[in-house]
VOTORVO-150705 format. One record per residue (C-alpha): x, y, z; residue number from 1; chain. Coordinates in steps of 0.1 Angstrom, whole numbers. Example, Ala and Ser with C-alpha at 12.3 -4.5 7.8 and 13.67 -1.06 7.14 Angstrom:
2
<node c1="123" c2="-45" c3="78" seq="1" mol="A"/>
<node c1="137" c2="-11" c3="71" seq="2" mol="A"/>
! end
This chain:
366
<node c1="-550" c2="1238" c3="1928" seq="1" mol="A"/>
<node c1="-571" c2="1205" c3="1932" seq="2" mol="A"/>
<node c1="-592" c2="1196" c3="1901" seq="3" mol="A"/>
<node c1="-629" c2="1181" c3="1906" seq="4" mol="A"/>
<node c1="-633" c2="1152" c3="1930" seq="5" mol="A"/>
<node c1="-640" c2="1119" c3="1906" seq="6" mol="A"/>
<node c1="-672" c2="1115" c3="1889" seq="7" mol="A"/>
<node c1="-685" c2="1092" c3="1861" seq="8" mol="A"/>
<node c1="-703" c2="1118" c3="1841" seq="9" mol="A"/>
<node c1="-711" c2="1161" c3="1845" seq="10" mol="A"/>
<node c1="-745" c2="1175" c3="1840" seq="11" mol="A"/>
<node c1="-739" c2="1204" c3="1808" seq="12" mol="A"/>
<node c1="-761" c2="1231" c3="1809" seq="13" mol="A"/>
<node c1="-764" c2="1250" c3="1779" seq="14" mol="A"/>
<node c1="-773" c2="1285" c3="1777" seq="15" mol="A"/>
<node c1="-792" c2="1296" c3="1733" seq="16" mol="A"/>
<node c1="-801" c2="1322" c3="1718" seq="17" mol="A"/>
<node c1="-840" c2="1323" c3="1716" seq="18" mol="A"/>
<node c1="-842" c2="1351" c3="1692" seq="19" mol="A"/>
<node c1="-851" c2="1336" c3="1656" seq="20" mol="A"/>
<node c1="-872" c2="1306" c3="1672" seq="21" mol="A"/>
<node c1="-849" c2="1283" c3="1670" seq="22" mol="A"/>
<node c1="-844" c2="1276" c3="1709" seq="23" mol="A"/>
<node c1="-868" c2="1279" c3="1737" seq="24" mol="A"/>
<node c1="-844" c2="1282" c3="1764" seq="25" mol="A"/>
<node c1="-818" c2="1266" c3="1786" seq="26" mol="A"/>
<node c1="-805" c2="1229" c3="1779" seq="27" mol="A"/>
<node c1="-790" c2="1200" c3="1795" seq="28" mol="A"/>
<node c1="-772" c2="1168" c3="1784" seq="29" mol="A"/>
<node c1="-747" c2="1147" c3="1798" seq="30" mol="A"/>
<node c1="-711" c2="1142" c3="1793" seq="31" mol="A"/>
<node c1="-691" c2="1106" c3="1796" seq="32" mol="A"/>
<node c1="-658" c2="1114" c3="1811" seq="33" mol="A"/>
<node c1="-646" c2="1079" c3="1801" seq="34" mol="A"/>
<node c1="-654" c2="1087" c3="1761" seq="35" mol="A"/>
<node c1="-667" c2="1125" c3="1757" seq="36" mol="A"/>
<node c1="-696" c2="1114" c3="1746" seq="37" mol="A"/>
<node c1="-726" c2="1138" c3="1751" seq="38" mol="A"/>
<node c1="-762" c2="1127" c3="1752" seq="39" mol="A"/>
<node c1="-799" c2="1131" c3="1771" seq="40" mol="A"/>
<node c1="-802" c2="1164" c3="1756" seq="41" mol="A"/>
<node c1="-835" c2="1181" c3="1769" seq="42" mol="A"/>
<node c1="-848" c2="1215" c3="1777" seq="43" mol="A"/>
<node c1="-843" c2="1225" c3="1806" seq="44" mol="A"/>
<node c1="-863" c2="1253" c3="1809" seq="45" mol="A"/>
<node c1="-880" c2="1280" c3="1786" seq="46" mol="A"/>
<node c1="-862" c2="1313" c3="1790" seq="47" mol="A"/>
<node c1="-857" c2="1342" c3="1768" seq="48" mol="A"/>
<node c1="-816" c2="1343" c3="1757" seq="49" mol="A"/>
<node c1="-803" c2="1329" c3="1786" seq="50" mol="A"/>
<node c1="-770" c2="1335" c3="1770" seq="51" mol="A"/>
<node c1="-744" c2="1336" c3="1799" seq="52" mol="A"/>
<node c1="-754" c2="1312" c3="1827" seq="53" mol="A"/>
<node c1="-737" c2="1308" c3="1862" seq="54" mol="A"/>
<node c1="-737" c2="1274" c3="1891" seq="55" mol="A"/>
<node c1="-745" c2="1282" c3="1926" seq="56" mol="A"/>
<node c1="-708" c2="1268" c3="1943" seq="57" mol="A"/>
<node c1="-737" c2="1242" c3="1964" seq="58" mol="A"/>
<node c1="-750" c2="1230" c3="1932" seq="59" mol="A"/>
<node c1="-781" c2="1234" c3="1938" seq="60" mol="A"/>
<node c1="-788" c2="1264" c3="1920" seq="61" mol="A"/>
<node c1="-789" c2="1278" c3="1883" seq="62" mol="A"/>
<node c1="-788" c2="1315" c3="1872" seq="63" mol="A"/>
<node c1="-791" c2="1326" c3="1840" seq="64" mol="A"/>
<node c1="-789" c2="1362" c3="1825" seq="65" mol="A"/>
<node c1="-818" c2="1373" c3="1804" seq="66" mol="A"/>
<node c1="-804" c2="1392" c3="1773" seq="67" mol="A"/>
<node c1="-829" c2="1418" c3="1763" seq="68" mol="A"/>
<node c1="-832" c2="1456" c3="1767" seq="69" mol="A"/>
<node c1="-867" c2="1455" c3="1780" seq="70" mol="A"/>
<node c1="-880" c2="1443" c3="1814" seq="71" mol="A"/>
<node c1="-916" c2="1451" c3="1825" seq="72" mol="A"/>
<node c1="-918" c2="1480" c3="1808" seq="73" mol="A"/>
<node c1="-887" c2="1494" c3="1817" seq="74" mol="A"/>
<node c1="-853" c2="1495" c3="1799" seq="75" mol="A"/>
<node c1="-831" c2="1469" c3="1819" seq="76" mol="A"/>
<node c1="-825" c2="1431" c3="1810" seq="77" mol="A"/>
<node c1="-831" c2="1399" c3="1840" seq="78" mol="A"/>
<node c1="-815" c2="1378" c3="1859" seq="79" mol="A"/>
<node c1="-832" c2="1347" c3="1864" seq="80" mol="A"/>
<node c1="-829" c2="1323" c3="1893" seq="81" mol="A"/>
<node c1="-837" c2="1281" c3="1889" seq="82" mol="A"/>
<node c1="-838" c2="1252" c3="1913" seq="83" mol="A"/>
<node c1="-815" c2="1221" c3="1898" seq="84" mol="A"/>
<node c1="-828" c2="1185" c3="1896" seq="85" mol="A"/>
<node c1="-793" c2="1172" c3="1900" seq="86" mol="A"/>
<node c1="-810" c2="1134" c3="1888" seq="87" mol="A"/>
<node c1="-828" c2="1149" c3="1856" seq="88" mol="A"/>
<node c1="-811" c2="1180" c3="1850" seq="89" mol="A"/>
<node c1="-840" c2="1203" c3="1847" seq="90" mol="A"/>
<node c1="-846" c2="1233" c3="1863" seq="91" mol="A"/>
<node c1="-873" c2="1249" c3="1883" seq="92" mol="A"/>
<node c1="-881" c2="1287" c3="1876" seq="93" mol="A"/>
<node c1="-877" c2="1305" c3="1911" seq="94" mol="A"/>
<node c1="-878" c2="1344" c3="1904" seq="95" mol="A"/>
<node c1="-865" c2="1366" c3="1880" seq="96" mol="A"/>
<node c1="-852" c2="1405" c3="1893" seq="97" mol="A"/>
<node c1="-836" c2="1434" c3="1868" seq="98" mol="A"/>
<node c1="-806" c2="1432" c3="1859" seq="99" mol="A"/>
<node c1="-804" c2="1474" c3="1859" seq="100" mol="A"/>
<node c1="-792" c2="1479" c3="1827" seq="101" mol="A"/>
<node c1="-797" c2="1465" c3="1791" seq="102" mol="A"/>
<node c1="-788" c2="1439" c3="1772" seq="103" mol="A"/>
<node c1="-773" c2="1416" c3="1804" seq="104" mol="A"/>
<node c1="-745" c2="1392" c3="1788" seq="105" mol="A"/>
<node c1="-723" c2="1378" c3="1817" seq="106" mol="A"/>
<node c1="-727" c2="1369" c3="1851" seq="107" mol="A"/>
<node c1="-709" c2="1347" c3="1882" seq="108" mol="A"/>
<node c1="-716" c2="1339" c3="1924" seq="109" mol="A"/>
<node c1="-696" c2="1347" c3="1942" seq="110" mol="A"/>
<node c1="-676" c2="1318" c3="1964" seq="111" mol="A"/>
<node c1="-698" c2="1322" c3="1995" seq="112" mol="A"/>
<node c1="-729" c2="1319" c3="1972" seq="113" mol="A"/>
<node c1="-746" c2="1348" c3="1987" seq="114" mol="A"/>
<node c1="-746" c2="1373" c3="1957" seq="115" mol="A"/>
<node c1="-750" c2="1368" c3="1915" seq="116" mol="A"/>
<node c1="-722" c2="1397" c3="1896" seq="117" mol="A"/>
<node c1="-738" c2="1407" c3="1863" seq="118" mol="A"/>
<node c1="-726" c2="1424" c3="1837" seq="119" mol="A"/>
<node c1="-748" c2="1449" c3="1812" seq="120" mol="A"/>
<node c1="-734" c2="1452" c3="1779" seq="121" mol="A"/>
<node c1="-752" c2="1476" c3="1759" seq="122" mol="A"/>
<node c1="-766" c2="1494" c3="1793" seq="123" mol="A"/>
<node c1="-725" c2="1496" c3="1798" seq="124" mol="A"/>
<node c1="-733" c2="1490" c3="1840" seq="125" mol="A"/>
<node c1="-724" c2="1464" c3="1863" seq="126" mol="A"/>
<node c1="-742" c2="1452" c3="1891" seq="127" mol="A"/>
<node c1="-750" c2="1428" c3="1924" seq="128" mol="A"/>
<node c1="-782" c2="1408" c3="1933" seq="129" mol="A"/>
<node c1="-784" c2="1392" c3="1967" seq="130" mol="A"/>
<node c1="-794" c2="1357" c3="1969" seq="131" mol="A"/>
<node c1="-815" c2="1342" c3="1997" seq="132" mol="A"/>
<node c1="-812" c2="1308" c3="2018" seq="133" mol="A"/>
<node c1="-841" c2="1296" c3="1989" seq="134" mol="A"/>
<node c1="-818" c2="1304" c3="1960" seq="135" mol="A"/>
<node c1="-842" c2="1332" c3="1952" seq="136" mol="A"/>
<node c1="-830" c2="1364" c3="1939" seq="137" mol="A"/>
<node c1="-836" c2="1399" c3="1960" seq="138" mol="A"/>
<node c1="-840" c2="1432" c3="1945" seq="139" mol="A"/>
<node c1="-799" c2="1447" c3="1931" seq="140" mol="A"/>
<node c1="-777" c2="1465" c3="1958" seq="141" mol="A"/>
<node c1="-745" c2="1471" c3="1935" seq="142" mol="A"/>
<node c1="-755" c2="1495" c3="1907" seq="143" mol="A"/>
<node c1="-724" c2="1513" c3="1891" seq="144" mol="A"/>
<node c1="-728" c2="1527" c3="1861" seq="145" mol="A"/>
<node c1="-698" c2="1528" c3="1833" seq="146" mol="A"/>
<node c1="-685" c2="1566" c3="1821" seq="147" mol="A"/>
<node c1="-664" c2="1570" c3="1785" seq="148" mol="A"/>
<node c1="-658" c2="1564" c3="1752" seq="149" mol="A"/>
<node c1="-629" c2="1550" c3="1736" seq="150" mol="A"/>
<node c1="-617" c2="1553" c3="1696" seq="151" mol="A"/>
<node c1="-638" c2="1534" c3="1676" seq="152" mol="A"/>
<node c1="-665" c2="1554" c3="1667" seq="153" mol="A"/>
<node c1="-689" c2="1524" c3="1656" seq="154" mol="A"/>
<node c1="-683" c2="1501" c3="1687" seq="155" mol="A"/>
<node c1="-670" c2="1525" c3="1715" seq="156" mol="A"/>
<node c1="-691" c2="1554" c3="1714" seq="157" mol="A"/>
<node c1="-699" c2="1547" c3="1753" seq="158" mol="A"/>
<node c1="-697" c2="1518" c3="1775" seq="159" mol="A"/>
<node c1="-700" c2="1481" c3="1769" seq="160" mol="A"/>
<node c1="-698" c2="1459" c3="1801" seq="161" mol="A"/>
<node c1="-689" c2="1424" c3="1785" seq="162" mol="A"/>
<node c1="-677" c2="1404" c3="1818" seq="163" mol="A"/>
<node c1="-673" c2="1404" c3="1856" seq="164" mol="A"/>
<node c1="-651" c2="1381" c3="1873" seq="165" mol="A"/>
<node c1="-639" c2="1379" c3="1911" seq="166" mol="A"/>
<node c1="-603" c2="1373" c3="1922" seq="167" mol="A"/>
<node c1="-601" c2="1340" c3="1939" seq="168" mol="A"/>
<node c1="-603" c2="1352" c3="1971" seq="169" mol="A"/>
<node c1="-633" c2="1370" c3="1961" seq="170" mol="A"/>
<node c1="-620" c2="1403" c3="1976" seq="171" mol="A"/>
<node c1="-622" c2="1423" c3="1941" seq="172" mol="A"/>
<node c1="-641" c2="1424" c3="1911" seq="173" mol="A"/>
<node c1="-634" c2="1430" c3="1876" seq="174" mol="A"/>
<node c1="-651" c2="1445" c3="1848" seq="175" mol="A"/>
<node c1="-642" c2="1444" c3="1816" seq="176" mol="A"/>
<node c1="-653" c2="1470" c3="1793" seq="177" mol="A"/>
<node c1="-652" c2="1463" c3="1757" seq="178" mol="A"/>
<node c1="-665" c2="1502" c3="1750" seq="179" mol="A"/>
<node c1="-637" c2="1518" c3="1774" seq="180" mol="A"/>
<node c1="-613" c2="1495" c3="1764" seq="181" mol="A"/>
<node c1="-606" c2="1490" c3="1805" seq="182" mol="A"/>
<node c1="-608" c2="1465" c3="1829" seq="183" mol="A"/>
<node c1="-622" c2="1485" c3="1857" seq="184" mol="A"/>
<node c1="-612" c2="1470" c3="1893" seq="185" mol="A"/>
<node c1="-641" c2="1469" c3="1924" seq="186" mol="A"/>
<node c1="-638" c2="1460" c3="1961" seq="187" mol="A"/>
<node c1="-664" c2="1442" c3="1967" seq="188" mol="A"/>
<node c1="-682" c2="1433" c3="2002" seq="189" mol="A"/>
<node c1="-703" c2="1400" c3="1996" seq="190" mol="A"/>
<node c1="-721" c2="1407" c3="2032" seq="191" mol="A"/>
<node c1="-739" c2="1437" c3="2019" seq="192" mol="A"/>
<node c1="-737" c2="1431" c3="1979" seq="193" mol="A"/>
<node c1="-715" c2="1462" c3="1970" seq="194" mol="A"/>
<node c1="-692" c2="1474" c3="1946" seq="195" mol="A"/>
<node c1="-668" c2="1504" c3="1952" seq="196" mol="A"/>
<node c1="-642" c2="1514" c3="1931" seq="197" mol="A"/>
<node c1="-607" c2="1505" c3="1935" seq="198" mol="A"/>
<node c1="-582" c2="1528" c3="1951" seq="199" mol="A"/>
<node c1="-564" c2="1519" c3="1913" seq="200" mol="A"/>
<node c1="-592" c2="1520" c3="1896" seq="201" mol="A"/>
<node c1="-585" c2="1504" c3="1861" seq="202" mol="A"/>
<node c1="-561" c2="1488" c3="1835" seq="203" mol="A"/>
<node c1="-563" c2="1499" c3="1800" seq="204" mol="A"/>
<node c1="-550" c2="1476" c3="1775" seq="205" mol="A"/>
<node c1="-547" c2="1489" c3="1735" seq="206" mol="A"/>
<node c1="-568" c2="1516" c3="1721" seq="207" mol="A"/>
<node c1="-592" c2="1499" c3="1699" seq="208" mol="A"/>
<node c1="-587" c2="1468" c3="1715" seq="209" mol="A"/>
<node c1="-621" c2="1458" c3="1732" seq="210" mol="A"/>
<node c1="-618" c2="1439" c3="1761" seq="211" mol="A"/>
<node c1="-649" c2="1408" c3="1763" seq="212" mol="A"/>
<node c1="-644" c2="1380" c3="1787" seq="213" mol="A"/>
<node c1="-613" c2="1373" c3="1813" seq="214" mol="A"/>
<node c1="-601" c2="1346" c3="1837" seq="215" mol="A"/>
<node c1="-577" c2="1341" c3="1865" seq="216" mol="A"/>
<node c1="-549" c2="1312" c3="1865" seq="217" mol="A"/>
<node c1="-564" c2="1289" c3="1895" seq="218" mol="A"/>
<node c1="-532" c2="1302" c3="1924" seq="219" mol="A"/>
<node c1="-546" c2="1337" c3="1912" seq="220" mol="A"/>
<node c1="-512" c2="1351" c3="1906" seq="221" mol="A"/>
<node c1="-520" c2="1357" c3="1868" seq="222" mol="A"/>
<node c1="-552" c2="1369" c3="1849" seq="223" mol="A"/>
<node c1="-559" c2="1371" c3="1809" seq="224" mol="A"/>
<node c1="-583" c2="1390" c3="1789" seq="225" mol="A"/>
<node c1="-590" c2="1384" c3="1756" seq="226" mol="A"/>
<node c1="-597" c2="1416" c3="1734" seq="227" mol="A"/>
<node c1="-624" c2="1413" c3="1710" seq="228" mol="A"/>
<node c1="-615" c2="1437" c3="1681" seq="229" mol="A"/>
<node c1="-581" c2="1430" c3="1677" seq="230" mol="A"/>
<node c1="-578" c2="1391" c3="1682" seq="231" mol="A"/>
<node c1="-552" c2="1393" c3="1710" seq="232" mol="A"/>
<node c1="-549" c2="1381" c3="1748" seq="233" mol="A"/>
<node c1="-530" c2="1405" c3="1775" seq="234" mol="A"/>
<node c1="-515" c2="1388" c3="1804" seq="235" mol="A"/>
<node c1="-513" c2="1406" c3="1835" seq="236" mol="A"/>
<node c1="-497" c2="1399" c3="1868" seq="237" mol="A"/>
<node c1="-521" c2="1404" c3="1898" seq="238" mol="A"/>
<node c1="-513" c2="1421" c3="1929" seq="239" mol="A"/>
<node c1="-535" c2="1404" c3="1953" seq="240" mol="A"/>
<node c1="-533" c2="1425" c3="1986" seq="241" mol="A"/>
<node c1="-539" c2="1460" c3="1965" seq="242" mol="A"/>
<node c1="-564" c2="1442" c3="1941" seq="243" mol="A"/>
<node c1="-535" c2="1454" c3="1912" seq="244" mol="A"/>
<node c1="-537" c2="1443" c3="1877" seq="245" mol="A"/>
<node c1="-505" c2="1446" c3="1856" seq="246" mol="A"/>
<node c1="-499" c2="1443" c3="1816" seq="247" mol="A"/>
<node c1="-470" c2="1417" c3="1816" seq="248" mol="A"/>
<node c1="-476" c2="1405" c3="1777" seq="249" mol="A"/>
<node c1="-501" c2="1408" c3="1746" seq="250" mol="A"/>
<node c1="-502" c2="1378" c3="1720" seq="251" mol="A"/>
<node c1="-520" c2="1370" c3="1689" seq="252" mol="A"/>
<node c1="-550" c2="1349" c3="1688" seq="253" mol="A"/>
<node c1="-546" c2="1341" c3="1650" seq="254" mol="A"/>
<node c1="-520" c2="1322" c3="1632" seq="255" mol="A"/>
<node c1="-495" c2="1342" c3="1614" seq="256" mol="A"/>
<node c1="-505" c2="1329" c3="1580" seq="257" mol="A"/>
<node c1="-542" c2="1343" c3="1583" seq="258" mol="A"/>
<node c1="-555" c2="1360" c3="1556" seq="259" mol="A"/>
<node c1="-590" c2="1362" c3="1567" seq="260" mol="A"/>
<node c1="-612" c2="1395" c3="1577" seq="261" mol="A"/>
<node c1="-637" c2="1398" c3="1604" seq="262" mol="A"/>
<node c1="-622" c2="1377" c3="1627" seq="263" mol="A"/>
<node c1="-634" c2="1389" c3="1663" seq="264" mol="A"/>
<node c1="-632" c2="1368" c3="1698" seq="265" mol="A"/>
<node c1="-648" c2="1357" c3="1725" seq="266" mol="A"/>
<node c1="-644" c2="1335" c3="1754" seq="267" mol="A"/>
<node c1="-609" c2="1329" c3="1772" seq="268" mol="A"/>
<node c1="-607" c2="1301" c3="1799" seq="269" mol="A"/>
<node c1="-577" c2="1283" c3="1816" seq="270" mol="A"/>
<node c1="-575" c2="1248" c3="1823" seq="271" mol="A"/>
<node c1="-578" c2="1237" c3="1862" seq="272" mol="A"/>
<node c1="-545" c2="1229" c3="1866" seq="273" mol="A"/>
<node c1="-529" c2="1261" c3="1854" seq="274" mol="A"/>
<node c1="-512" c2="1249" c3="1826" seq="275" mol="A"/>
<node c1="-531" c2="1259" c3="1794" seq="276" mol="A"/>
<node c1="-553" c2="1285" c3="1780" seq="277" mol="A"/>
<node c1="-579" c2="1286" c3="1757" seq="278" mol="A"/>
<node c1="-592" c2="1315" c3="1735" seq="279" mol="A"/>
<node c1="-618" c2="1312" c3="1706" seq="280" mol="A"/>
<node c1="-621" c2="1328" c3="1672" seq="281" mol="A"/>
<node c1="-653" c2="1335" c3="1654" seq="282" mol="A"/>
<node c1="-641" c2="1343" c3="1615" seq="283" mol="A"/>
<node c1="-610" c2="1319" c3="1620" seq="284" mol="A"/>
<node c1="-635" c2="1298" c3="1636" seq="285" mol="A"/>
<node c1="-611" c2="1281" c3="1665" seq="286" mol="A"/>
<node c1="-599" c2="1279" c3="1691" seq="287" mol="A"/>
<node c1="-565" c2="1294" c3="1700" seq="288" mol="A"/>
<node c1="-545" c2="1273" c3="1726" seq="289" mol="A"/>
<node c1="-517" c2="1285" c3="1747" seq="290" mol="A"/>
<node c1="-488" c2="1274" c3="1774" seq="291" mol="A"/>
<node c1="-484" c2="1290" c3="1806" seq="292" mol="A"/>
<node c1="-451" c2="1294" c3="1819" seq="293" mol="A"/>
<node c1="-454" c2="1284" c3="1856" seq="294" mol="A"/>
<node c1="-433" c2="1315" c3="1874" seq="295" mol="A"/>
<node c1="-441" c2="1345" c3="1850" seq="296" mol="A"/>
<node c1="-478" c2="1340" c3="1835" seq="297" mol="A"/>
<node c1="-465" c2="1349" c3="1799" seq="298" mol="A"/>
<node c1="-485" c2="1329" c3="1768" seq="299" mol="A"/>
<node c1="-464" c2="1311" c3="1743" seq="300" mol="A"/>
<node c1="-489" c2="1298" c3="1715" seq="301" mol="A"/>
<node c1="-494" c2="1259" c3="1710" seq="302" mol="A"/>
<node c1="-514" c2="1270" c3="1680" seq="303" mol="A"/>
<node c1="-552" c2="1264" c3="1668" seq="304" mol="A"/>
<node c1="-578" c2="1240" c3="1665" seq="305" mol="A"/>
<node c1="-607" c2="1243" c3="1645" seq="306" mol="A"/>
<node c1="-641" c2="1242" c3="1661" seq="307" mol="A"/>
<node c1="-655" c2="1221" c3="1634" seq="308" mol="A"/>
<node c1="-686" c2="1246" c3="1629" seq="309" mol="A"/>
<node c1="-693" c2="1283" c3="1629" seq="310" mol="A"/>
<node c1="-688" c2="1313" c3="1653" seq="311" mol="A"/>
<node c1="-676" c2="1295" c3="1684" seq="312" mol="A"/>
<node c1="-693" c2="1324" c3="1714" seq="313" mol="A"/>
<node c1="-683" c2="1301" c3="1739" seq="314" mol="A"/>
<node c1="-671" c2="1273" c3="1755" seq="315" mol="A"/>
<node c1="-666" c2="1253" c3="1785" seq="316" mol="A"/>
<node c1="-635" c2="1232" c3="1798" seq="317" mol="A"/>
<node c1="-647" c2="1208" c3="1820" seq="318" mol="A"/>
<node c1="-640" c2="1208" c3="1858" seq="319" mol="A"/>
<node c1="-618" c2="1173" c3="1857" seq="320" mol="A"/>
<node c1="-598" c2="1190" c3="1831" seq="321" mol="A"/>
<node c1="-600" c2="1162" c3="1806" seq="322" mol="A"/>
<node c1="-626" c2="1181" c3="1778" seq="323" mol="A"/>
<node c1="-635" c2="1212" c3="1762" seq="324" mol="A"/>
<node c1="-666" c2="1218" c3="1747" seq="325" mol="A"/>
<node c1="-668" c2="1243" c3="1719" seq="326" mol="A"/>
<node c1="-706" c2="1260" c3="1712" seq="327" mol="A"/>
<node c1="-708" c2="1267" c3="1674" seq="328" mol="A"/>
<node c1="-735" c2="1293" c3="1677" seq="329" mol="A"/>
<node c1="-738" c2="1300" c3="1638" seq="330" mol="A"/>
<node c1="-739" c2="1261" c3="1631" seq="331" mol="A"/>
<node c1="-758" c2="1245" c3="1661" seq="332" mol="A"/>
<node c1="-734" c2="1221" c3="1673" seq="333" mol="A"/>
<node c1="-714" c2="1211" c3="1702" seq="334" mol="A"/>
<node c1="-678" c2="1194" c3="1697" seq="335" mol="A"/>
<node c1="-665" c2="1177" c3="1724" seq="336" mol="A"/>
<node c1="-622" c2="1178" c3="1724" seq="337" mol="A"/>
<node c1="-601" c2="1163" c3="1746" seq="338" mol="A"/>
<node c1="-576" c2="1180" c3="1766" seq="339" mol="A"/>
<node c1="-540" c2="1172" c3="1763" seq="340" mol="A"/>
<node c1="-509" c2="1185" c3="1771" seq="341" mol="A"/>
<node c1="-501" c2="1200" c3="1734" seq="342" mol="A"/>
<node c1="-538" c2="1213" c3="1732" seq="343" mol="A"/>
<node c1="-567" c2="1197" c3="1716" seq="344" mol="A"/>
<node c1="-575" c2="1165" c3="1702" seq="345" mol="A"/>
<node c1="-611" c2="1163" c3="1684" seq="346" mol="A"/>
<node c1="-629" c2="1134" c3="1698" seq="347" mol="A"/>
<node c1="-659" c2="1120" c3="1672" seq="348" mol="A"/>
<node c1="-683" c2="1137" c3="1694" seq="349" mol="A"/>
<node c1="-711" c2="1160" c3="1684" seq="350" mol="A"/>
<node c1="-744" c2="1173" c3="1695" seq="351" mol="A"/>
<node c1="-769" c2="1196" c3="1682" seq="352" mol="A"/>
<node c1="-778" c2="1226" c3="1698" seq="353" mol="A"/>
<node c1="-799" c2="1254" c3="1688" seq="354" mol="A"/>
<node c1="-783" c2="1282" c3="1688" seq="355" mol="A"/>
<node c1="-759" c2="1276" c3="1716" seq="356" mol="A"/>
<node c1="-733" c2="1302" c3="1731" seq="357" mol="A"/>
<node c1="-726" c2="1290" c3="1772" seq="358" mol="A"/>
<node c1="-717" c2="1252" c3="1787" seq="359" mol="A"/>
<node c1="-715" c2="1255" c3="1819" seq="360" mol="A"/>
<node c1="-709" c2="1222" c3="1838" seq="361" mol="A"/>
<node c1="-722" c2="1207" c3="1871" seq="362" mol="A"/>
<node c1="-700" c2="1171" c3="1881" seq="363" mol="A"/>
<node c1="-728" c2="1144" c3="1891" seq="364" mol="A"/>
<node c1="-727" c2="1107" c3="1907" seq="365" mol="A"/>
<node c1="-743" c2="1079" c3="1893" seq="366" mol="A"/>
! end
């Protein structure tokens, strides 16, 4: 798979919490992809916890969940649509529509750009909002809501919708549940904005596990989910034809000489060219780093890096491949690694963030 064309620098969009007052909304700086440096920070726009954002595939476009239970009087999070000024890197509020369930966390486009996939964690749904020629969001068409319980009584007592992701054909869609501990499988049909369940449903990975955020290797013959409760990463192989997920391996996030408590994780990523992925802890604080063999998609740790702050949510690998950006939610900062084939070098770069817990990127000419 091709990495980004060449550019001199990459718009970085962050996406806050706004609860506590810290943040007002969505930022943006730029990153140096000769040094790592990041700098310009701004607002971009006020929004209210735009905490999982998602790029338009013709740039030109910014959507950004809404993560609250409560939207014009009704109980249902947003999804917010914005207008990029690739030159400044601020955004123009277009519309905002209901995400149809509460609490919205995650959220992509498809590869045709016609439709945003959200996720609804504590409404424990999923659904699909066309978008129009003007970016603009229409009313959802993709409602499904989650069914179950799984066997921890305090965090599984019903559904928890924590991620969807398409295959890279864009052919399927996949849910996983951290309350069900599932990743529930969905054809989806971009040219009317549905979701219809699989003729295999679901994968289960371990009871008590919680499944949060997953990624596909860039061929799409492998995918990885990273399971909140339990500090591990199942591989699966993927059946692309059938839409067919299948438990091949699951590995520690956490070095075996942790001796912490209260570690959980959060965001999994693999870097463009297929090689390496990338989980983070919050507890352990860091980020776990992994080979991938090339034939079988099995994980064999290259160990951790520390974040160099507290409670990394998220964070972003660039498109070029070179960096990875970790958000320290807890701290407020933004650490810029490099990328190398062993892992993760920290470069002396920091910026302060309120609050920050999504870096999405957007690859800009000067």
């Amino acid at each position: 798979m091709a990495l980004e064309p060449a550019a001199s620098s990459q718009l970085v969009f962050l996406g806050t919490y706004t609860r506590g007052g810290e943040s007002e909304g969505i930022y943006v700086c730029r990153l140096d992809l000769a040094t790592g440096e990041l700098k310009d920070l701004k607002l971009a726009a006020k929004t209210s916890n735009p905490s999982f954002l998602a790029i338009h595939p013709g740039r030109k476009f910014l959507y950004s969940v809404s993560e609250i239970a409560d939207f014009n009087g009704k109980r249902t999070g947003a999804v917010s649509a914005f207008s990029i000024d690739t030159s400044s890197g601020k955004l123009g509020f277009l519309n905002k529509k209901p995400s149809g369930g509460g609490g919205p966390c995650h959220l992509v486009v498809d590869q045709a750009g016609s439709n945003v996939l959200v996720a609804n964690y504590g409404g424990g749904s999923v659904n699909v909002l066309p978008i129009g020629a003007a970016g603009k969001l229409a009313d959802p068409t993709g409602f499904i809501q989650h069914k179950g319980s799984s066997v921890n009584p305090r965090r599984q007592k019903g559904p928890h919708a924590h991620s969807i992701n398409l295959d890279v054909k864009g052919n399927f869609a996949f849910a996983a549940d951290l309350g069900l501990d599932k990743v529930l499988v969905y054809r989806f049909d971009g040219s009317k904005g549905t979701l219809v369940p699989n003729k295999v449903p679901s994968v289960s990975v371990a009871p008590g596990a919680g499944p949060r955020h997953f990624a596909f290797r860039p061929d799409g013959r492998f995918a990885y989910v990273i399971n909140e409760m339990v500090s591990t990463v199942t591989a699966f192989s993927y059946d692309a034809a059938a839409g067919v997920l299948s438990p091949i391996q699951t590995i520690t996030t956490l070095p075996e000489d942790f001796k912490g408590k209260g570690n959980s994780t959060a965001e999994v990523q693999v870097s463009p060219n297929g090689r390496l992925l990338f989980g983070s802890n919050r507890g352990h604080d860091s980020i776990a780093v992994f080979s991938i063999d090339k034939s079988t998609g099995r994980l064999s740790s290259l160990g951790n890096q520390s974040t160099g702050g507290k409670t990394p949510r998220n964070f972003g690998v660039d498109p070029s491949g070179r960096f990875l950006l970790a958000a320290n939610q807890n701290s407020g900062t933004v650490v810029v690694f490099r990328i190398t084939e062993k892992g993760l070098s920290r470069t002396k770069f920091t910026l302060e963030v309120p609050r920050p817990v999504c870096v999405k990127f957007l690859p800009v000419t000067e």
